[in-house]
N, C-alpha and C positions, 0 to 999 in steps of 0.2 A: 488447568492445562497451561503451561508455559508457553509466552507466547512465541518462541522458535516452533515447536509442534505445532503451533495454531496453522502460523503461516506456510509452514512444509505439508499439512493437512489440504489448506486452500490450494496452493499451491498443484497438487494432484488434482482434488476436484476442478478447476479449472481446467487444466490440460486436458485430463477424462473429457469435460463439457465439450472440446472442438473438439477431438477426436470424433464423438458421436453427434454432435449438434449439428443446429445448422446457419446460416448467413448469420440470422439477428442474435442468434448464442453465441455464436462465435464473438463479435463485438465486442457482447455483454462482458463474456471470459476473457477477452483480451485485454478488457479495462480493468478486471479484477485482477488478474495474472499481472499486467504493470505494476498498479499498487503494490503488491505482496514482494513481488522481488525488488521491488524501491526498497522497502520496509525491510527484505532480508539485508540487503548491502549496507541501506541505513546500520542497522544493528550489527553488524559483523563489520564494521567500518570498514567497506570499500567502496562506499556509494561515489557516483559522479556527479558532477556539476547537476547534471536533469533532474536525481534522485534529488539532491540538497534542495532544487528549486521548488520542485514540487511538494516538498513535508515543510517548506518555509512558507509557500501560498497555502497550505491546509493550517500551518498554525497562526499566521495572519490573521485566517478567515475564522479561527476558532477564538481568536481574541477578539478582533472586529465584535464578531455576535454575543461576547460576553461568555463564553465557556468554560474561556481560562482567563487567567490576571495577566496584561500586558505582560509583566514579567516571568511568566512560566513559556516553557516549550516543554510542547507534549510529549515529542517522539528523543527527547533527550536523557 
């Protein structure tokens, strides 16, 4: 699956989730739903400052723990 579908997939299931969920789903989705539309604007270059800072602390943190090679960025 490419990942545009992936994210337009979650994307829906999240929203779905508050629609019918409740207090502690909702959170859940709202932290999921952030991610995903960071990731869309990432990819479709229109992200903002928040978006840039946030996939720059996940790819830190994936170097930090050895995931990827100081010089890779994941989401590039």
């Amino acid at each position: 699956m490419p990942l545009s579908e992936l994210i337009e997939e979650k994307l829906n299931y999240y929203a779905q989730a508050i629609i019918t969920g409740n207090t502690k789903r909702d959170e859940h989705a709202m932290g999921e739903l952030s991610f995903y539309l960071a990731l869309r604007r990432i990819i479709n270059q229109t992200a903002n400052p928040q978006d840039i800072g946030l996939f720059d602390a996940i790819n830190d943190t994936l170097q930090a723990k050895g995931l990827i090679s100081s010089k890779q960025t994941f989401y590039k």
